[in-house]
C-alpha positions, 0 to 999 in steps of 0.5 A: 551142321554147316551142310545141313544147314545149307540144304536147308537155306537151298530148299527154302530160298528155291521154295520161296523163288518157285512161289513169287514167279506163280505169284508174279505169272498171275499177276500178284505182287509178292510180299516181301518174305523176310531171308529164311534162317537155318535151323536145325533138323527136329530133335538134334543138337547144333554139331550133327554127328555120323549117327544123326546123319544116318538116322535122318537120311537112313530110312529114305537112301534104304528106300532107294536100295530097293531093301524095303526094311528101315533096320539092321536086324535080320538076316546079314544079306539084303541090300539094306545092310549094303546101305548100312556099310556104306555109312559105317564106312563114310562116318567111321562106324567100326567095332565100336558102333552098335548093331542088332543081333540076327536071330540064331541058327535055328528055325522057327521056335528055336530062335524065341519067336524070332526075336533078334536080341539086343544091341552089341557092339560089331565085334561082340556081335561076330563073337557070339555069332561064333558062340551061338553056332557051335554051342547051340545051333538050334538057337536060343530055346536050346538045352543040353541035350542030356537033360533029364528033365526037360523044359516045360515049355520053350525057354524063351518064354520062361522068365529067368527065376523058372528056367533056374528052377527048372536047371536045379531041378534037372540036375538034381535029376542027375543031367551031367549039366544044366547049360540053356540058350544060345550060349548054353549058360548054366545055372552058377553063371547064370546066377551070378548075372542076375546078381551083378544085374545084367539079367533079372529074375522076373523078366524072360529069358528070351533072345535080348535077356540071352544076349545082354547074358552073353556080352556081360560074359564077354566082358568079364573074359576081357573084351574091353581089355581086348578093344583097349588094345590091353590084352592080345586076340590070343589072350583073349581067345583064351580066356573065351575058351575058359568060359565056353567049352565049345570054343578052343584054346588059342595057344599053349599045351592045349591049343585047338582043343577045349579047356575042358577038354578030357572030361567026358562031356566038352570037346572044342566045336570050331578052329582056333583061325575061326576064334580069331577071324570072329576077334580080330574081324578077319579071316574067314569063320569056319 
């Protein structure tokens, strides 16, 4: 708070010395003002951190970057996430600060509105990008496309108790899989979210509920293992490749092909460097 603090103090010591010189230009004597005492910003605590800085100074220094936007949600180019790198750099926001996903790949309807999801930590983010890209594309409204039975509308506007209905239903109809939204999530996951309470039945299975789903998976794959410094990129890659079938194995007999690879159905859609660009935050994703 000492920086704060000293704007502060500045601001109103200047305030009040700009005052007694039109007071004393129109011949007013000023009263004696007692010697302003810093306090702290509305709503923050007595030690500021990174975060209450950038929440305090955010909105004006993306003014002056020309992004007319006060958030990191969205595309990924503009000049207001410019300004967001500056402050990861300058206060350390790294893998472990939270950010929005942007919309999927998909247009319009495919994305559920426009809806930009939940907040995820950076490295999750990458990860479900990678996911998002290869297991559906067209964004969050998608359904294997070998269903029997399509949706009755778009899934984002189903809540989670219709789009499993609509699952059984499809399969019982004899679709080879019931996988839907970003991360083609099918019914016996789903179920199980629901059961360990990442998802509800009563609420949308929209782009937020769909990416609580996929980072709930992350983390059952060994994400927090992985951030801990527990478990290798390549270990965890694997077992992404276990819960993803468009994702390839990292090392091993099967490397570069998909865990369940030779089943008629899944093959690997993205490269074992693309796996470990979007874990390790390097590279390049291809």
């Amino acid at each position: 708070m000492d920086i704060i603090d000293a704007l502060v103090v500045g601001g109103m010591v200047a305030g009040g010395a700009y005052v007694w010189q039109q007071e004393r230009g129109a011949g007013v004597a000023p009263a004696p003002r007692p010697m302003p005492q810093p306090q702290p910003a509305p709503g923050l605590s007595g030690d500021m951190s990174g975060a209450d800085i950038f929440n305090l100074f955010g909105g004006v220094i993306t003014g002056m970057a020309g992004s007319g936007a006060g958030s990191n949600t969205g595309s990924n180019s503009g000049g207001s996430n410019g300004v967001i790198d500056l402050f990861n750099g300058l206060f350390g926001f790294g893998q472990g600060s939270t950010v929005s996903l942007p919309p999927s790949g998909g247009t319009g309807g495919s994305t559920g509105g426009g809806s930009t999801g939940a907040p995820v930590p950076g490295t999750a983010r990458r990860l479900l990008n990678l996911i998002g890209s290869v297991e559906a594309p067209r964004g969050y409204n998608q359904v294997y496309g070998g269903s029997r039975i399509q949706p009755e509308r778009p899934i984002t506007t189903m809540t989670v108790s219709e789009v499993l209905a609509w699952q059984d239903r499809s399969v019982s109809a004899g679709s080879r899989s019931s996988a839907a939204g970003r991360y083609q999530i099918i019914r016996k996951t789903l179920r199980s979210l629901v059961r360990q309470h990442s998802v509800s039945m009563g609420e949308h299975f929209d782009a937020d509920a769909q990416d609580r789903c996929g980072m709930a998976l992350l983390e059952r794959r060994g994400y927090s293992a992985y951030m801990a410094g527990r478990i290798s990129a390549e270990t965890f890659g694997n077992r992404l490749a276990q819960e993803w079938a468009g994702l390839p194995v990292i090392t091993g007999p099967k490397a570069g092909r998909s865990y369940y690879g030779g089943d008629g159905l899944n093959n690997a859609l993205t490269t074992p460097s693309a796996v470990l660009a979007a874990i390790t935050g390097g590279g390049v994703m291809v």
